[in-house]
N, C-alpha and C positions, 0 to 999 in steps of 0.2 A: 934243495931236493937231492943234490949229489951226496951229502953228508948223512942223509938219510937212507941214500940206496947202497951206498959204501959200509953204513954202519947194518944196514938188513943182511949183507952179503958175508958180514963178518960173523954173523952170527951159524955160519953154518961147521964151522968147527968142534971139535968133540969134544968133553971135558970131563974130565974124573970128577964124581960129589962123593960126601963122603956119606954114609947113610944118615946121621944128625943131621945135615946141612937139608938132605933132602926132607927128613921130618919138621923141620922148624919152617922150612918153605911151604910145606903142606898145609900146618896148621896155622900159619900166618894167614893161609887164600883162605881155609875155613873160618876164620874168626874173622876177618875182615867179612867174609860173605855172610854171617851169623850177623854182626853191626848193619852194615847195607841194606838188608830185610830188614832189620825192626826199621830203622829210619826211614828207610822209602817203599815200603810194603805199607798196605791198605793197610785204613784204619779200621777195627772190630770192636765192637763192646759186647764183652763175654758176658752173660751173667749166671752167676753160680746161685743154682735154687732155684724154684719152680713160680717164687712171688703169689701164690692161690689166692691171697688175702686169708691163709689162719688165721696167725695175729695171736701164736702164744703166748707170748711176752706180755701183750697186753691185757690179753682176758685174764689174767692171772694177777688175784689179789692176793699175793702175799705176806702183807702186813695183815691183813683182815685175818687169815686163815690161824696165823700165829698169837693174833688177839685172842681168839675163839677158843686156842687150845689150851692156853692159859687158865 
């Protein structure tokens, strides 16, 4: 516990950064924080489209139509 309240205490001294140092710290905490969310954020299932039951793909004979036009 002394080593830990020694090294708290040490930390109250000032320090020159240089502006790089400080950017690459920054975007280190956001990129890790960007991983962290996907991994341990809730799970969702998105789905893209409304699902109606159209079903254009399937109503659509296009072999027939190209038979026809022939």
């Amino acid at each position: 516990m002394r080593k830990i309240k020694d090294f708290w205490e040490s930390l109250d001294g000032a320090a020159a950064v240089s502006k790089r140092e400080l950017f690459l710290g920054m975007l280190s905490c956001v990129l890790a924080g960007i991983v962290f969310g996907v991994f341990f954020g809730p799970k969702k299932t998105s789905i893209i489209g409304s699902h109606n039951g159209c079903g254009n793909s399937s109503c659509c004979n296009c072999e027939d139509e190209q038979e026809q036009s022939e």
